[in-house]
Residue, then its C-alpha position, 0 to 999 in steps of 0.5 A: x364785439x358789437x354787430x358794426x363791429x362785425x360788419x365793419x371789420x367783415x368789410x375791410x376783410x372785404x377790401x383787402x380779399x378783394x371785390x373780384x370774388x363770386x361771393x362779392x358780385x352775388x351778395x353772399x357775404x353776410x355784410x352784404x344782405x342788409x342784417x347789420x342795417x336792417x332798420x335803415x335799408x328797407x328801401x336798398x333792399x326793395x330797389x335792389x329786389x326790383x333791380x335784381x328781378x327786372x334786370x339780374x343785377x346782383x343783389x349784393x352790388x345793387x345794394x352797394x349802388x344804392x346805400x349811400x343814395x338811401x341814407x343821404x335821402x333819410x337826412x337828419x333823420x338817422x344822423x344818430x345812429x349814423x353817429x353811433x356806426x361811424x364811432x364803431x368804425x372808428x372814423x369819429x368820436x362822441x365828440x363829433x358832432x351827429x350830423x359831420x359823423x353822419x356824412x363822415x360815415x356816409x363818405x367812407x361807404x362811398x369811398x369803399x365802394x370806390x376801392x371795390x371798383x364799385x360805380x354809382x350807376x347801373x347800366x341795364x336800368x331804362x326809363x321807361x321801366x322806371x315807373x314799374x321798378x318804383x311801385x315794386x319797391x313801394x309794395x315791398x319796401x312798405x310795411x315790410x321792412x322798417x323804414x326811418x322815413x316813408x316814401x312813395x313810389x314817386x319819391x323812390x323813382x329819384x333812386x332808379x334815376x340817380x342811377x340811370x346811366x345817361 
């Protein structure tokens, strides 16, 4: 069993546990710590350090805000291997071409989140604070996680403003 296997099948026992466990809320389930998408969710990850250390977001829910905001930020960029994680999860083929498996797979985690009870926005961001959060991530996010596109601070101050609730 491949790791998307793992992770896709640790999600849906997810779903069908439920979100309401402490484990959930807190990021403790191994699906949760970014292991399985490790080279595509620097950013996720660094935003979600910002978030958790700025406001005591937890790190598990903070990732699940921001992953699908990341990887439609990387594009085409990541259309392949999305490719090859939509097929492990089972909703598209070899078939399907890269860029429909992409947003199929991009779809299905916000449709996840969604049965979680798991919203796009978090409250305790201000904007104010913006600026600071960004050039956190920045730091952390480059060179220590392996990342499929470079962003500056500026570009992941769009992330923190996705998630601004107004």
């Amino acid at each position: 069993m491949s790791g998307t296997d793992r992770l896709w099948g640790r999600l849906q026992h997810g779903l069908r546990k439920g979100c309401g466990s402490q484990d959930c809320q807190t990021g403790k389930e191994p699906w949760t710590d970014g292991r399985y998408l490790k080279g595509y969710v620097g950013y996720v990850h660094a935003v979600a350090h910002s978030l958790g250390g700025q406001y005591n977001v937890p790190h598990g829910l903070a990732n699940a805000v921001l992953l699908p905001y990341v990887l439609e930020a990387y594009g085409e960029n990541i259309d392949a291997k999305l490719h090859c994680l939509a097929m492990a999860a089972g909703i598209a083929d070899r078939e399907t071409p890269a860029k429909q498996a992409a947003a199929d797979f991009i779809q299905a985690v916000k449709d996840m989140k969604k049965r979680f009870g798991i919203g796009d926005k978090i409250k305790e961001i201000r904007r104010e604070d913006i600026p600071k959060l960004a050039r956190y991530a920045d730091r952390e996010a480059n060179p220590l996680y392996p990342v499929p596109v470079l962003m500056d601070a500026k570009e992941l101050e769009l992330f923190y403003n996705k998630l601004l609730e107004e």
